[in-house]
matplotlib code that plots the C-alpha trace (Angstrom):
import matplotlib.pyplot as plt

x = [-28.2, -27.2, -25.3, -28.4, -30.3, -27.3, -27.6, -31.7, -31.8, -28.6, -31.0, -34.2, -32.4, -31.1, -34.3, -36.1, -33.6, -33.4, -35.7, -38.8, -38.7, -41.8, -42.4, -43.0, -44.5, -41.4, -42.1, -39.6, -38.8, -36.9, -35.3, -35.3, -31.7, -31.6, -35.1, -34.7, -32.4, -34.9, -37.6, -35.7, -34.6, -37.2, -39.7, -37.2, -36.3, -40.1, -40.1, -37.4, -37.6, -41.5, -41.0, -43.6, -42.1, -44.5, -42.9, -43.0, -41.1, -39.7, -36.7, -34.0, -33.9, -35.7, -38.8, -41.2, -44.0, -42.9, -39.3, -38.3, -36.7, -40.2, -42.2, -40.1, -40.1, -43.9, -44.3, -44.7, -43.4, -41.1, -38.6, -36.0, -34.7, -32.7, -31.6, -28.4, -25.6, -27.0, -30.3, -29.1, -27.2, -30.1, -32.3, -28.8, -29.0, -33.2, -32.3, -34.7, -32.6, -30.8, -27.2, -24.7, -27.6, -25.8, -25.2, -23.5, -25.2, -23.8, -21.7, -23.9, -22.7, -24.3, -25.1, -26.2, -28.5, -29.9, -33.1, -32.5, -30.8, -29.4, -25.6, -24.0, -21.7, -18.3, -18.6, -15.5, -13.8, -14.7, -14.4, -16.3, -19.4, -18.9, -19.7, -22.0, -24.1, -23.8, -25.0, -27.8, -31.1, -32.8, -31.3, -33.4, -32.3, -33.6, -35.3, -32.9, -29.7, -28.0, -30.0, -29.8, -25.7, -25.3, -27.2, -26.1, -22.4, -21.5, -23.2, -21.0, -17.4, -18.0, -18.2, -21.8, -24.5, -26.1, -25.4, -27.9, -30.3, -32.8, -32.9, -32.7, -35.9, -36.0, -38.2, -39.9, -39.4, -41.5, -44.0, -46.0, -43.1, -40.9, -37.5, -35.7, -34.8, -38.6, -38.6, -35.6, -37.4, -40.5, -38.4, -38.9, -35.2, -32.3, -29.8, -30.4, -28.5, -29.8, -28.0, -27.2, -29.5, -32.1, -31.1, -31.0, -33.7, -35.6, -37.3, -36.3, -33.0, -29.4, -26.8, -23.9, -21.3, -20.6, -19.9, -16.1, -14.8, -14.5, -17.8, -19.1, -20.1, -18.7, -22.3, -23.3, -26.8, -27.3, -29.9, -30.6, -33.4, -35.4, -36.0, -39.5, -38.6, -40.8, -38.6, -35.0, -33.5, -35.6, -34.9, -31.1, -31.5, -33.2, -30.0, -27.7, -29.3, -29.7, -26.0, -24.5, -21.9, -24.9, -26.5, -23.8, -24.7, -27.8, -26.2, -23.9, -26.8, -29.1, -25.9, -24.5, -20.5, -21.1, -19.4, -17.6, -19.6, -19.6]
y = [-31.0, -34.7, -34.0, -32.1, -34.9, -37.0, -35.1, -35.0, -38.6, -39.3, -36.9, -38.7, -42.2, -40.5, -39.1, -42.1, -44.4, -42.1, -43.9, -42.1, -40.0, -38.7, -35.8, -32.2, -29.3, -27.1, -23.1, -21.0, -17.4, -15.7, -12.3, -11.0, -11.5, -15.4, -16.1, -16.2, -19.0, -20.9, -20.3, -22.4, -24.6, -25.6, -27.6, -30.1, -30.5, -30.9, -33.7, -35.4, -35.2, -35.4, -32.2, -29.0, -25.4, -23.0, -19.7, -16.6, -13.3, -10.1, -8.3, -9.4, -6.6, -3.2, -1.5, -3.4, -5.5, -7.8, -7.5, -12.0, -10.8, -9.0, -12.0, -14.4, -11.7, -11.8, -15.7, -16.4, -20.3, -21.1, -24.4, -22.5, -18.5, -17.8, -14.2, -11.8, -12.3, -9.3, -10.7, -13.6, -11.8, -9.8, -13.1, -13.9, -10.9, -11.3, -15.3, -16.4, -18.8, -22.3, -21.7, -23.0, -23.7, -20.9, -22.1, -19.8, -19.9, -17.5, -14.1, -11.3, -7.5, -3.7, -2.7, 0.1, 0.5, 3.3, 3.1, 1.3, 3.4, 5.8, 6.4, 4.3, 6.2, 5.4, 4.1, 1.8, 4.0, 6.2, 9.3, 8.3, 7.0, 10.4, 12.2, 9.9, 10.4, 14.0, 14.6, 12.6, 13.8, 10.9, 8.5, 5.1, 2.7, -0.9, -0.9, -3.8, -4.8, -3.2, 0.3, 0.5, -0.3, 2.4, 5.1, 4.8, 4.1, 4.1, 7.4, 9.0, 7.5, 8.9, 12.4, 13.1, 11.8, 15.5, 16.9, 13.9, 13.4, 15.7, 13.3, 10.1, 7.2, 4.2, 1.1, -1.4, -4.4, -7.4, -8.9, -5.9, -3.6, -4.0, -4.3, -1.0, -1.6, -1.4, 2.4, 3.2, 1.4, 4.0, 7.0, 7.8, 7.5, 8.2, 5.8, 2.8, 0.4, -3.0, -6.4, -7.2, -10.3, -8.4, -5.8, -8.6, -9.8, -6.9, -5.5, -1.8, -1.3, -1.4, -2.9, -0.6, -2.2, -3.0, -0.5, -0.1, -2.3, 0.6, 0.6, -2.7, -5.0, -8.4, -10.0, -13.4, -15.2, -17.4, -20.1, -20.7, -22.9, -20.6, -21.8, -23.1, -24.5, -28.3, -30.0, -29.2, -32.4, -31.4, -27.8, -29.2, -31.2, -27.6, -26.0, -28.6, -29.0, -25.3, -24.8, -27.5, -27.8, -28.8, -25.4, -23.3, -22.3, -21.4, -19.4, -17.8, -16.9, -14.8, -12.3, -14.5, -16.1, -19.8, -20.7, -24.4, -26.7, -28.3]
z = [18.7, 19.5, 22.4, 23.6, 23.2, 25.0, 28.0, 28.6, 27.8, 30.8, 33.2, 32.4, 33.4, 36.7, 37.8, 36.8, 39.1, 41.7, 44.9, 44.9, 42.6, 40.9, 38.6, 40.4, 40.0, 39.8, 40.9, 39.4, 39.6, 37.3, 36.0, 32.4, 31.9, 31.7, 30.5, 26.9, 27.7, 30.1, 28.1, 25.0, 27.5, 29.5, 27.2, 26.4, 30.3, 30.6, 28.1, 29.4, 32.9, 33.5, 36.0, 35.0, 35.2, 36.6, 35.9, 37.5, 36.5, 38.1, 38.7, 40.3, 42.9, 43.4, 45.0, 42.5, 44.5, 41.1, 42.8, 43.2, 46.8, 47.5, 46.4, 48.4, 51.9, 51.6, 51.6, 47.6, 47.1, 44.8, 44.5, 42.6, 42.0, 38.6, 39.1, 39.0, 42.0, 43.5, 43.7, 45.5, 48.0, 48.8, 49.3, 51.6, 53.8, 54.5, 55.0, 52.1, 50.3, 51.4, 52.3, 49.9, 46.8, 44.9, 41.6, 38.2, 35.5, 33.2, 33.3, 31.6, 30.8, 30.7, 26.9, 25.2, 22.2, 20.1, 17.5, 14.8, 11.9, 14.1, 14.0, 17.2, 19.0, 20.6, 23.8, 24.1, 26.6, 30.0, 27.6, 24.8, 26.7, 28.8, 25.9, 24.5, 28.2, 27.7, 24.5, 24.4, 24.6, 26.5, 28.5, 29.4, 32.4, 34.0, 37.3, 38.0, 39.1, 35.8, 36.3, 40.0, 39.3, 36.8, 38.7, 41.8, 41.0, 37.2, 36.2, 39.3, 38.1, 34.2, 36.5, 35.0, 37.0, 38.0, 34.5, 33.1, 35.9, 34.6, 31.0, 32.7, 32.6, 34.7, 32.9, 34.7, 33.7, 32.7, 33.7, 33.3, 32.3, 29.5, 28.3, 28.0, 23.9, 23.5, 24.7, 22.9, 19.4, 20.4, 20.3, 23.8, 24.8, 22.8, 24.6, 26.8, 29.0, 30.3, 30.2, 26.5, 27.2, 27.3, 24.4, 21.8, 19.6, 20.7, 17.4, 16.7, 18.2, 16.9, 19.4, 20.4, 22.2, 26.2, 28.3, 29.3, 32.0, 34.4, 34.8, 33.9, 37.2, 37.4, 36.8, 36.7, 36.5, 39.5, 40.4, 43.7, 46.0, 48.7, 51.9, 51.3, 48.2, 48.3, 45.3, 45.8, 43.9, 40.8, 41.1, 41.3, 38.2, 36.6, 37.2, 36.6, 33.0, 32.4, 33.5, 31.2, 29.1, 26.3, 27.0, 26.3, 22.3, 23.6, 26.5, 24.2, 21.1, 24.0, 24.6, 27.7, 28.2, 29.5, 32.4, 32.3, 33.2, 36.4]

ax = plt.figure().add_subplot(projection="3d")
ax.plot(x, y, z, "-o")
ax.set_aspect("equal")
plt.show()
């Protein structure tokens, strides 16, 4: 990828002119849904730059002590967040991130998938995933922003959230849970819904569709800088290069739409 290779080698040159400026120890926290992308990603920003990730992972909202707003309240450092919108207003509200360091990523979308082999059902339209919802046996959900969405909003406009309430399974996530496509390969849910980010490339699974628009969230993935973050112009460059218009195949292959580059 030469023009890959273009744009490290133009970010190495800036970070080496810049006065002062030395490599860091970068802290970064980070949801599921973008990760597949940072993890390709970041070794060749480490090679280029000089900088070191040190990686930490969680969800990008919920009651998990994992949760990145929980880590963050309770005085965890980190020099950069890359997370869902939702997750970044949340830091907003508890006044844990650096106003004005938003900066888009990607847009990402809700999925379904069923165990590999099985026949996919219709879910292109409020009425077809209806039925889908209701018929199923088993119905698995993320302990994220997507899950939280579609149970406390999306299950409620399709008119069926009591009628499958009873056959309804929220996953942790990583780092000590697990993608929901992994329960779903088990057997142990019929259906499951997640970001198609993290649906794809999961062994075991056959991918459905997206949801309908009617009840799919405008999402995007979001970097941000916390408060106490100790390298902001190396977590900028992070996000810059992550953000790029180089990055966009990569973007695009883990089930993402790049945003133009800025």
């Amino acid at each position: 990828m030469p023009r890959l290779a273009v744009c490290l080698f133009a970010l190495l040159i800036a970070v080496a002119l810049t006065p002062g400026a030395t490599a860091a120890d970068i802290k970064v926290m980070i949801s599921a849904g973008f990760f597949s992308v940072y993890k390709e990603l970041g070794p060749a920003f480490e090679k280029s730059t000089g900088h070191k990730l040190i990686t930490t992972r969680g969800p990008s909202i919920g009651d998990s002590p994992e949760a990145i707003p929980t880590r963050l309240a309770r005085g965890e450092e980190a020099d950069v967040v890359i997370l869902d919108g939702v997750g970044v207003d949340a830091l907003d509200k508890r006044d844990l991130a650096r106003p004005g360091s938003r900066m888009p990523l990607a847009e990402s979308f809700i999925g379904m998938v069923v165990r590999a082999g099985q026949p996919k059902p219709d879910i292109s339209t409020m009425d077809t995933l209806r039925k889908t919802l209701l018929a199923a046996r088993s119905v698995a959900y993320s302990d994220s922003s997507s899950g939280t969405y579609l149970s406390t909003v999306g299950f409620r406009k399709l008119g069926v959230a009591d009628e499958i309430a009873g056959k309804t399974r929220k996953v942790p996530g990583p780092p000590s849970g697990e993608p929901v496509a992994a329960v779903v390969a088990r057997g142990e849910a019929e259906i499951g819904f997640q970001q198609v980010s993290e649906l794809m490339h999961v062994p075991g699974v056959d991918f459905v569709g997206t949801v309908p628009s009617e009840v799919q969230p405008p999402t995007l993935f979001v970097g941000a800088l916390p408060k106490n973050s100790q390298h902001p112009e190396a977590a900028i460059a992070l996000l810059n290069y992550l953000s790029s218009a180089e990055a966009a195949a990569i973007i695009t292959n883990a089930g993402l739409k790049p945003l133009q580059a800025h």
